[in-house]
C-alpha positions as protocol buffer text, in pm:
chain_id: "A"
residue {
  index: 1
  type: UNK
  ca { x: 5185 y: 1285 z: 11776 }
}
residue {
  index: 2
  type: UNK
  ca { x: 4896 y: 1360 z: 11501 }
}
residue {
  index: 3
  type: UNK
  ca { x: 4954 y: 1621 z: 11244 }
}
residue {
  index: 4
  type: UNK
  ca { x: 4694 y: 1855 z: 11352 }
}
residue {
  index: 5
  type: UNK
  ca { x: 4542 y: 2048 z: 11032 }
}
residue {
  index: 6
  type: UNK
  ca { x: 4514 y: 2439 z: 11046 }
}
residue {
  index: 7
  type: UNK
  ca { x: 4298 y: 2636 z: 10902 }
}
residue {
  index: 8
  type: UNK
  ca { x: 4606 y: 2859 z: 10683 }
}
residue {
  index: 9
  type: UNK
  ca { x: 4715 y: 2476 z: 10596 }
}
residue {
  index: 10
  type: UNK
  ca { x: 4435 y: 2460 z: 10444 }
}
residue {
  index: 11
  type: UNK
  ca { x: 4360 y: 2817 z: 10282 }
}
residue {
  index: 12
  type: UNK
  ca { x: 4739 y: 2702 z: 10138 }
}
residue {
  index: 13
  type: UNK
  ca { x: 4595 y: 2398 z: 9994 }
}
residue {
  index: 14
  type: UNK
  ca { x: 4288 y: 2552 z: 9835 }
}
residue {
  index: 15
  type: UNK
  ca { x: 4538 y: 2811 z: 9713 }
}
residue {
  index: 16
  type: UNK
  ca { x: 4764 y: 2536 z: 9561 }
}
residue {
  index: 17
  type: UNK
  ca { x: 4470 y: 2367 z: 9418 }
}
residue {
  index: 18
  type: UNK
  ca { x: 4329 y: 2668 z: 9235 }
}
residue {
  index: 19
  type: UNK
  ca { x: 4677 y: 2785 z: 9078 }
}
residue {
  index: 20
  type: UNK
  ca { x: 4666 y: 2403 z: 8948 }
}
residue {
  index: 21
  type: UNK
  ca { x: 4357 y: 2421 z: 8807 }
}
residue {
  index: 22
  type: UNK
  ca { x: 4402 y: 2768 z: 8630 }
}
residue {
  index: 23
  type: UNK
  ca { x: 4766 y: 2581 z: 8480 }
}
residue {
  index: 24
  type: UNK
  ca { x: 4581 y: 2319 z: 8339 }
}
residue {
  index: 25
  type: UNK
  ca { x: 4324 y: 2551 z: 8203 }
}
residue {
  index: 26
  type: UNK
  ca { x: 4582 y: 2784 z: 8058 }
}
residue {
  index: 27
  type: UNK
  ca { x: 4754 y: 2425 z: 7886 }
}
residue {
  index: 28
  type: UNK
  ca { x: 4454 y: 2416 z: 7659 }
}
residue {
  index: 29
  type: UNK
  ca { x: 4534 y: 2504 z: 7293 }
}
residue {
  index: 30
  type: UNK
  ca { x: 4363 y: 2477 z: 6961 }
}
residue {
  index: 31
  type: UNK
  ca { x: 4478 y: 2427 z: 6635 }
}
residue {
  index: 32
  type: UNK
  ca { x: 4253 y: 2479 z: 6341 }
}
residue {
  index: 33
  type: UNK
  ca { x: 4222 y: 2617 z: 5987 }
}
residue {
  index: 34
  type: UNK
  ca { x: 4054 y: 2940 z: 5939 }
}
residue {
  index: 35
  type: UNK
  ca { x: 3857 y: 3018 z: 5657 }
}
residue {
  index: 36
  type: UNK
  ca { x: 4129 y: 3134 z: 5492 }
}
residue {
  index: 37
  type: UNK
  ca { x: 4325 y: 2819 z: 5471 }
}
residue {
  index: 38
  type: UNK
  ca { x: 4557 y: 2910 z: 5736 }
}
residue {
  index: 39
  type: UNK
  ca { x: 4669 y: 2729 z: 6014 }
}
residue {
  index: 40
  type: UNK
  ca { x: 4617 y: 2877 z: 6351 }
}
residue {
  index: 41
  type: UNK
  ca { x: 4709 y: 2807 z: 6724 }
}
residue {
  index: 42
  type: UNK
  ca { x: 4535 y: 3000 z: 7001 }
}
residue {
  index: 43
  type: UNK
  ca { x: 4357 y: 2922 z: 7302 }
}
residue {
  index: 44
  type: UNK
  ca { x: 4014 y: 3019 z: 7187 }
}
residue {
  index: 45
  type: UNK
  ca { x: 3835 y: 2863 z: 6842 }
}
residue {
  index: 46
  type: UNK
  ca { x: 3544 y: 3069 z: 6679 }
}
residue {
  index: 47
  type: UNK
  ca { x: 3273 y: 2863 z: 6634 }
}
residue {
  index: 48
  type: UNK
  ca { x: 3261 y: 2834 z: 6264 }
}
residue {
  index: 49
  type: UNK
  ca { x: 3583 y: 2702 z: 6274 }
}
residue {
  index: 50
  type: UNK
  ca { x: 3482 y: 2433 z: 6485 }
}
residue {
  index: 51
  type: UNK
  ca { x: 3240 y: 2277 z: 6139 }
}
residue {
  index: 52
  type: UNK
  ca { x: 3589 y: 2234 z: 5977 }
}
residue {
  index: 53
  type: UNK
  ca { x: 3760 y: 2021 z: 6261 }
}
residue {
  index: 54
  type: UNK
  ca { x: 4038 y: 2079 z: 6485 }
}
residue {
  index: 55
  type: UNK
  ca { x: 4298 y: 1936 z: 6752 }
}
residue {
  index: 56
  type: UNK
  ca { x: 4349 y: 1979 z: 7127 }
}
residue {
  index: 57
  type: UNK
  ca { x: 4694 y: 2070 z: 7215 }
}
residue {
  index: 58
  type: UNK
  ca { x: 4891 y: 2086 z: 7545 }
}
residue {
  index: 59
  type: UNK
  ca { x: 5108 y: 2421 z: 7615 }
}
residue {
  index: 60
  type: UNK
  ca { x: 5421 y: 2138 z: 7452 }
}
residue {
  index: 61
  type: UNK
  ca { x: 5217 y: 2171 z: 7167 }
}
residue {
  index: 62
  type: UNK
  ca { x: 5159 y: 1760 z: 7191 }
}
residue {
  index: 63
  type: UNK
  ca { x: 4785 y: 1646 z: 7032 }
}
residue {
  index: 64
  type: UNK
  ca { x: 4594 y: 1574 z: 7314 }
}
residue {
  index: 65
  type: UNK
  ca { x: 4249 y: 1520 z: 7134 }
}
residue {
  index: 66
  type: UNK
  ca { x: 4179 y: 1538 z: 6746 }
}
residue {
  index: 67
  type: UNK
  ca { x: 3806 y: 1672 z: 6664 }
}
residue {
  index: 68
  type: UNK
  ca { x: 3671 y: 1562 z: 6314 }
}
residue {
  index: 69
  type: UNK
  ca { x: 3509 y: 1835 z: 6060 }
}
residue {
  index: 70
  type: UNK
  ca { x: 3096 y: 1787 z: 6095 }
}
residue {
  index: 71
  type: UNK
  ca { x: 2952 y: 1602 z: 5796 }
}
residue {
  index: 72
  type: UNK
  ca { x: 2838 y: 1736 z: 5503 }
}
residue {
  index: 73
  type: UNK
  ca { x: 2499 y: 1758 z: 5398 }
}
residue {
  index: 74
  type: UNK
  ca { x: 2638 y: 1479 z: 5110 }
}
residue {
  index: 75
  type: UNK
  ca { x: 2810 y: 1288 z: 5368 }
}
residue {
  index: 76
  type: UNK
  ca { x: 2515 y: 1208 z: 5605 }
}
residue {
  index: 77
  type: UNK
  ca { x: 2320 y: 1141 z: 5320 }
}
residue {
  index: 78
  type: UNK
  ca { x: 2564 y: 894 z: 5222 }
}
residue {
  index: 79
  type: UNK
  ca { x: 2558 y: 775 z: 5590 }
}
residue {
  index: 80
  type: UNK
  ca { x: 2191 y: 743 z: 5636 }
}
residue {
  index: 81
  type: UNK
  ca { x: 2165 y: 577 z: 5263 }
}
residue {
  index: 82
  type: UNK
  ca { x: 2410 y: 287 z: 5361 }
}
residue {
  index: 83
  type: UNK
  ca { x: 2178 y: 261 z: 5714 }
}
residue {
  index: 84
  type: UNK
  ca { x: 1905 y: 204 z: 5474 }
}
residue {
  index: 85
  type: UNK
  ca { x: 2092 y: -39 z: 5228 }
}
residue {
  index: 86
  type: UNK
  ca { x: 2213 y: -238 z: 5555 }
}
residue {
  index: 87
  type: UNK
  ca { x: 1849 y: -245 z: 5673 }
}
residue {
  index: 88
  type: UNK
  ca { x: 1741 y: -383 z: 5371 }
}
residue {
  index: 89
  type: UNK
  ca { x: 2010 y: -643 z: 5321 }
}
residue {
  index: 90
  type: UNK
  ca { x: 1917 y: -776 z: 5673 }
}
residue {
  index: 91
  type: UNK
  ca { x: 1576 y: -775 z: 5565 }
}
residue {
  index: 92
  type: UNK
  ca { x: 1616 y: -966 z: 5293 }
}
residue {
  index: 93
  type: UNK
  ca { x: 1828 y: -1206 z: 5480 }
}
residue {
  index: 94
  type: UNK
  ca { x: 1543 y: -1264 z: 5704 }
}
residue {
  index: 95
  type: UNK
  ca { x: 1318 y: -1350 z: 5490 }
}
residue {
  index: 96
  type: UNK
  ca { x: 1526 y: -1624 z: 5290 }
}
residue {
  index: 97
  type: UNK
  ca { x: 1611 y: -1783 z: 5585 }
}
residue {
  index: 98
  type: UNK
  ca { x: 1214 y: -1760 z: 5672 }
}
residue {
  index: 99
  type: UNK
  ca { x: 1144 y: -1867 z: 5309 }
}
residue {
  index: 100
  type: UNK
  ca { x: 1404 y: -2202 z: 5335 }
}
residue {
  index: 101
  type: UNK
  ca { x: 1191 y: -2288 z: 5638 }
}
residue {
  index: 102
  type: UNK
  ca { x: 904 y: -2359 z: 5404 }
}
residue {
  index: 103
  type: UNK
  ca { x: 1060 y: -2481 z: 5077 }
}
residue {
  index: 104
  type: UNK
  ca { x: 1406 y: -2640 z: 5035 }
}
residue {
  index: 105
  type: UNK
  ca { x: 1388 y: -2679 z: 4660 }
}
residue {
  index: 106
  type: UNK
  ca { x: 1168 y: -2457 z: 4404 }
}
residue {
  index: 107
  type: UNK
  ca { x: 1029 y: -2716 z: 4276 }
}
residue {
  index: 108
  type: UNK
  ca { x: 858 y: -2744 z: 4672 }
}
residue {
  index: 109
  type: UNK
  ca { x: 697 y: -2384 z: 4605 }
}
residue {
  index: 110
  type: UNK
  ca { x: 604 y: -2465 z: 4274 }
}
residue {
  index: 111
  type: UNK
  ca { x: 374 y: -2775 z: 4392 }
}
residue {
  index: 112
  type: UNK
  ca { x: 225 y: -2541 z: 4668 }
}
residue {
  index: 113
  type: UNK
  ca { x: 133 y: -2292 z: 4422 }
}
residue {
  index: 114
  type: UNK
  ca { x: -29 y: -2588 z: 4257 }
}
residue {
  index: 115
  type: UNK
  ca { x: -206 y: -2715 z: 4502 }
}
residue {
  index: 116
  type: UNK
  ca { x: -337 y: -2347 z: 4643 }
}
residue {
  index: 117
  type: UNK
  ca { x: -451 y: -2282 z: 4293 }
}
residue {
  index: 118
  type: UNK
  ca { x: -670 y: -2617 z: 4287 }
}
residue {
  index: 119
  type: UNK
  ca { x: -811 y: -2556 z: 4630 }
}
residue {
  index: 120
  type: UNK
  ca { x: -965 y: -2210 z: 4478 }
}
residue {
  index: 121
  type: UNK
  ca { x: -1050 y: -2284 z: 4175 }
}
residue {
  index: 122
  type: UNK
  ca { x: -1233 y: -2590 z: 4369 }
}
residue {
  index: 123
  type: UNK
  ca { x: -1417 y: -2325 z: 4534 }
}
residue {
  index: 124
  type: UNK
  ca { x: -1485 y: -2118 z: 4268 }
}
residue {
  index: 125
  type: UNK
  ca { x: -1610 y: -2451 z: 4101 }
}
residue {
  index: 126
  type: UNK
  ca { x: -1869 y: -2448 z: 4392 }
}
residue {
  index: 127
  type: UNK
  ca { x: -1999 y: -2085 z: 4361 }
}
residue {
  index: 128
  type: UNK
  ca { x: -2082 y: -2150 z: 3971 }
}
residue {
  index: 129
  type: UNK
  ca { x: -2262 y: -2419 z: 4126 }
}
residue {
  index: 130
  type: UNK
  ca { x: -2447 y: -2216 z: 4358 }
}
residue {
  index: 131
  type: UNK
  ca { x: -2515 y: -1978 z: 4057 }
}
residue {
  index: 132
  type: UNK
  ca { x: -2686 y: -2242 z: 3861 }
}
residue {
  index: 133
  type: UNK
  ca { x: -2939 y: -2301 z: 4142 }
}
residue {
  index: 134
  type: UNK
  ca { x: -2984 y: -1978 z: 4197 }
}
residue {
  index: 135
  type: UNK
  ca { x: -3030 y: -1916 z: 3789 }
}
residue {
  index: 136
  type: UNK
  ca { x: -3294 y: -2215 z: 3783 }
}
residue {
  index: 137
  type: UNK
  ca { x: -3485 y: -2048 z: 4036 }
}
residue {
  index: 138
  type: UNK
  ca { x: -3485 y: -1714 z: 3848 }
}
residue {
  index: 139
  type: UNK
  ca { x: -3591 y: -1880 z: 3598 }
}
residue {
  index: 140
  type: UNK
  ca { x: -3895 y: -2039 z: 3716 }
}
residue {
  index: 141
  type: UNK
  ca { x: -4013 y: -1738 z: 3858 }
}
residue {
  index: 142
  type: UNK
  ca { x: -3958 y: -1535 z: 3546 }
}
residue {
  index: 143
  type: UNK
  ca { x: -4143 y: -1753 z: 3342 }
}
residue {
  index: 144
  type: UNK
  ca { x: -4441 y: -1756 z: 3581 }
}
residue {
  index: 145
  type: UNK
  ca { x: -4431 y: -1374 z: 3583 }
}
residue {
  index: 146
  type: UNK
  ca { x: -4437 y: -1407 z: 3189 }
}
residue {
  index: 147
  type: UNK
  ca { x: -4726 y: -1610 z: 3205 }
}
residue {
  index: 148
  type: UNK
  ca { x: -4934 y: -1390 z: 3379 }
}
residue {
  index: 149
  type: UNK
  ca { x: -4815 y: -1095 z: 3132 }
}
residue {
  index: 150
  type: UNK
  ca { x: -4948 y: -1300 z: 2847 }
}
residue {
  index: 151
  type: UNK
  ca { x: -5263 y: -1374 z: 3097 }
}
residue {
  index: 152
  type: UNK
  ca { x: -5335 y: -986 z: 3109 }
}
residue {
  index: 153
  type: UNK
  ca { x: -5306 y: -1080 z: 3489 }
}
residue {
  index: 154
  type: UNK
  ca { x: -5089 y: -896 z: 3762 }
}
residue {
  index: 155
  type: UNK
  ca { x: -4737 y: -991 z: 3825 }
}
residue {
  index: 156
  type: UNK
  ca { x: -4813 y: -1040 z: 4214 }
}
residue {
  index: 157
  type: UNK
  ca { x: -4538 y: -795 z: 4429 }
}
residue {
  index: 158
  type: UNK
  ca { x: -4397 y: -1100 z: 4576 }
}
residue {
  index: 159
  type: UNK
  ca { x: -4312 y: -1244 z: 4240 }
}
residue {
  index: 160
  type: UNK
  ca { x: -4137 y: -931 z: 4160 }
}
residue {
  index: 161
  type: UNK
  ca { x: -3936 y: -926 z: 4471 }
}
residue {
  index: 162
  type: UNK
  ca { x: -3796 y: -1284 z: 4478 }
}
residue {
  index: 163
  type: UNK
  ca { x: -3701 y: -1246 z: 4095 }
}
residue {
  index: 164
  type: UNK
  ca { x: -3538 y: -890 z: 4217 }
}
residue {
  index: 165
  type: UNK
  ca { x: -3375 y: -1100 z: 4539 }
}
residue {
  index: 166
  type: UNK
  ca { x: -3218 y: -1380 z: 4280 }
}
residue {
  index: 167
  type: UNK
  ca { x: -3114 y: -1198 z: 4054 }
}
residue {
  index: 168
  type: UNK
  ca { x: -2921 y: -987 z: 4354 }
}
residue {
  index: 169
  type: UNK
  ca { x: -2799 y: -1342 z: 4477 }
}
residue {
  index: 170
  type: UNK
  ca { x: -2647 y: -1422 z: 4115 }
}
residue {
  index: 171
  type: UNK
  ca { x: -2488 y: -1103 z: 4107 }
}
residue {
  index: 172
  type: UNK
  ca { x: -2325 y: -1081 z: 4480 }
}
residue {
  index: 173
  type: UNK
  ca { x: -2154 y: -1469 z: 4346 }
}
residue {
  index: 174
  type: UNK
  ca { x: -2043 y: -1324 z: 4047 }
}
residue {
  index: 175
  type: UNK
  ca { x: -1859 y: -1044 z: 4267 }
}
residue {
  index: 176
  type: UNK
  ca { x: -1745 y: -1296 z: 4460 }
}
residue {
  index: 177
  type: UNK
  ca { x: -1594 y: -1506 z: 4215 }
}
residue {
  index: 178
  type: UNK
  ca { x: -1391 y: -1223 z: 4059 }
}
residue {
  index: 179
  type: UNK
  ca { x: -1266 y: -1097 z: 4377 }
}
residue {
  index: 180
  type: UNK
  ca { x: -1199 y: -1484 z: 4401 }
}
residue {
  index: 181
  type: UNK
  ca { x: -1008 y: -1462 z: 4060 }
}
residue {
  index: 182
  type: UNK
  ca { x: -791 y: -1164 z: 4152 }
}
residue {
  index: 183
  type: UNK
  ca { x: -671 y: -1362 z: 4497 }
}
residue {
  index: 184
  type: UNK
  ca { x: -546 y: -1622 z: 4255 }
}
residue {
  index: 185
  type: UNK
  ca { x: -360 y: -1421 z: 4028 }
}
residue {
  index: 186
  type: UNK
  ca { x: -205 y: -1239 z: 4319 }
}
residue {
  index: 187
  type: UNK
  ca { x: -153 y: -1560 z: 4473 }
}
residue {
  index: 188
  type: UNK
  ca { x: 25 y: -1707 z: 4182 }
}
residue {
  index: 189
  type: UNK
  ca { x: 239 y: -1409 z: 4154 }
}
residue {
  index: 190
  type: UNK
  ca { x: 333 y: -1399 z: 4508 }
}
residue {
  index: 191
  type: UNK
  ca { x: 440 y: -1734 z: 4436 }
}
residue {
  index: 192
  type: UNK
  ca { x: 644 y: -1710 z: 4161 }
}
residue {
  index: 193
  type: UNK
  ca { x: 816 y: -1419 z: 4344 }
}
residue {
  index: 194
  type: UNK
  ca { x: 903 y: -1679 z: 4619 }
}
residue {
  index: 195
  type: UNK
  ca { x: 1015 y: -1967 z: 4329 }
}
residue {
  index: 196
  type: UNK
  ca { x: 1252 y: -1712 z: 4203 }
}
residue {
  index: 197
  type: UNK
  ca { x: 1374 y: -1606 z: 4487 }
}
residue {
  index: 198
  type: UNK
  ca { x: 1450 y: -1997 z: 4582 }
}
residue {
  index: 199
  type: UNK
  ca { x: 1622 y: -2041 z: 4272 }
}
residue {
  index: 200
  type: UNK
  ca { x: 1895 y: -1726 z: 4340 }
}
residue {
  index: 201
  type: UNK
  ca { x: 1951 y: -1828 z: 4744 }
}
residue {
  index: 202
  type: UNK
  ca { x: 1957 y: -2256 z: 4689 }
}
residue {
  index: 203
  type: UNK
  ca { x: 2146 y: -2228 z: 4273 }
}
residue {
  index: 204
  type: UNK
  ca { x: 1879 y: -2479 z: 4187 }
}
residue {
  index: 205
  type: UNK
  ca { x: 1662 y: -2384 z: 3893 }
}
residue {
  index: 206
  type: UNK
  ca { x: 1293 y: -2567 z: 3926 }
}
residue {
  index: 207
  type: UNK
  ca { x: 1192 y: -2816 z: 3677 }
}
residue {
  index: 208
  type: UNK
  ca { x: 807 y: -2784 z: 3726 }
}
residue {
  index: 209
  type: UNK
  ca { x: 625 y: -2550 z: 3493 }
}
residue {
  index: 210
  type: UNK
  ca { x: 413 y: -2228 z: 3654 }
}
residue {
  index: 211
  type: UNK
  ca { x: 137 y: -2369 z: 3506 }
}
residue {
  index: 212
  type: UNK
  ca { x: 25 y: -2750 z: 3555 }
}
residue {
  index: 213
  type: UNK
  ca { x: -185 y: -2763 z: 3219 }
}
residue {
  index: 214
  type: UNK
  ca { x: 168 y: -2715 z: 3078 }
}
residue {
  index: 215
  type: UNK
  ca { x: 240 y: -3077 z: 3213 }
}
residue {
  index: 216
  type: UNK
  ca { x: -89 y: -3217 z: 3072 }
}
């Protein structure tokens, strides 16, 4: 025959299941240090007290969780400083391994710097020859202008402006090739970052010098 469930069985069981709870909320103790050193054991903690850490006991008084203190100020600045220091180690890690990819030896980056170096100054090499066309033009035209000044004639307005339009040209090359100049310095020293890096990650020093008129 079923057990048939009434409703003071259950009341009972509610009953019985809210004296449990209020047991195992009374078998909540705290143990801390006050602020004056001491040791305490009560079933409230003020919540200053809480900053300096503090354990969980049962009503046997056994350690049923352990809180730590909060940080310090010094202590998460410690913390966050070693995040940083990790960050940067990974970092650097990174970009050897991305760095072995290109060169294996130093001696590899020091030929690349080489060659870089000759491919600009190969450019460069044409702008100064774009200059001198440009300057031969200029020329022509300014001594034409002078030769109507001696003349006592008119320097024509067109005259005027193409002198004014070469002269512009020479000067926008110029710019060029000094902006030019700075990419290869900044280049090179990019480089030799890169060769010096090579030579702490591989222990190989290079045998090539920076500069290839050195080997001349």
């Amino acid at each position: 025959m079923p057990h048939r469930v009434t409703k003071s069985t259950i009341i009972a069981s509610l009953a019985a299941a809210g004296m449990l709870f209020a047991a195992n909320a009374q078998a909540t103790m705290y143990r801390y240090t006050d602020e004056n050193g001491q040791l305490v054991i009560s079933n409230t903690i003020p919540q200053e007290a809480t900053k300096r850490g503090y354990e969980i006991l049962s009503t046997n008084g056994r350690v049923m969780e352990t809180i730590a203190p909060a940080p310090t100020a010094e202590e998460i600045a410690g913390r966050e400083a070693e995040k940083e220091r990790q960050r940067q180690l990974e970092l650097q890690h990174s970009q050897d391994r991305e760095l072995l990819k290109r060169y294996s030896h130093p001696d590899q980056a020091v030929r690349a710097m080489h060659r870089k170096t000759r491919e600009l100054e190969g450019v460069i090499q044409l702008k100064r020859g774009n200059i001198s066309v440009i300057s031969s033009q200029l020329d022509t035209e300014q001594s034409r202008a002078a030769d109507l000044e001696r003349a006592g004639r008119d320097i024509p307005e067109a005259t005027l402006e193409r002198i004014r339009r070469l002269e512009s040209q020479v000067r926008d090359v110029e710019r060029e090739i000094a902006a030019q100049r700075q990419d290869i310095s900044a280049m090179k020293k990019a480089f030799e970052v890169d060769i010096e890096r090579l030579e702490t990650i591989t222990g190989e020093e290079r045998t090539l010098p920076l500069d290839p008129d050195e080997s001349r």
